[in-house]
N, C-alpha and C positions, 0 to 999 in steps of 0.2 A: 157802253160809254154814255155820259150824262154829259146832255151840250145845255148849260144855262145863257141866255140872252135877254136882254133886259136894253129898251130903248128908254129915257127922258129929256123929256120936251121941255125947257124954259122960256117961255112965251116974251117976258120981261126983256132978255136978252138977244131974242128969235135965235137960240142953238138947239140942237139936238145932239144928245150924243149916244152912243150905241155902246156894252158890255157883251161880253163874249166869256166863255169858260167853259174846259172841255174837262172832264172828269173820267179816269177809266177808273174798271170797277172787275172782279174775276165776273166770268159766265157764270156762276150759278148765283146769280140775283133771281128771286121768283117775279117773271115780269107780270103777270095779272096783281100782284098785290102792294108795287108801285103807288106809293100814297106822295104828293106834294102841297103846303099849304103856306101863304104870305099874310104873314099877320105882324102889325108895326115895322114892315120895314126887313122883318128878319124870315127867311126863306127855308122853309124847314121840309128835308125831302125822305122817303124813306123807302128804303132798300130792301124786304128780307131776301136774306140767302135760303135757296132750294139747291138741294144738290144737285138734282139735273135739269133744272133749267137749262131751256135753248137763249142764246144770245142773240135779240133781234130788236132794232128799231123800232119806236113805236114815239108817237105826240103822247102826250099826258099834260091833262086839265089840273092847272092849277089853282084850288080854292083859296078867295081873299074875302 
């Protein structure tokens, strides 16, 4: 499962508002080669498929 979360803070207005997005995906994603990167705004993540991949939780660093 891919949980995307994204907070912005408008100082101008004092709000904060919070995004959430949960993503399933089959188990055989190869989770060491897991890539994500935020470049203008657009959020680009990548997945390859491993046949036998184990299915397990992990944080992943997002380059911007």
């Amino acid at each position: 499962m891919l949980n995307v979360a994204a907070d912005r803070e408008n100082t101008d207005r004092n709000q904060r508002r919070t995004y959430h997005r949960r993503f399933r995906f089959p188990k055989h994603v190869d989770d060491d080669a897991i890539g994500a990167e935020y470049t203008n705004g657009i959020l680009e993540v990548r997945l390859p498929v491993e046949e036998e991949a184990t299915a397990t939780g992990r944080e992943i660093p997002v380059e911007s």
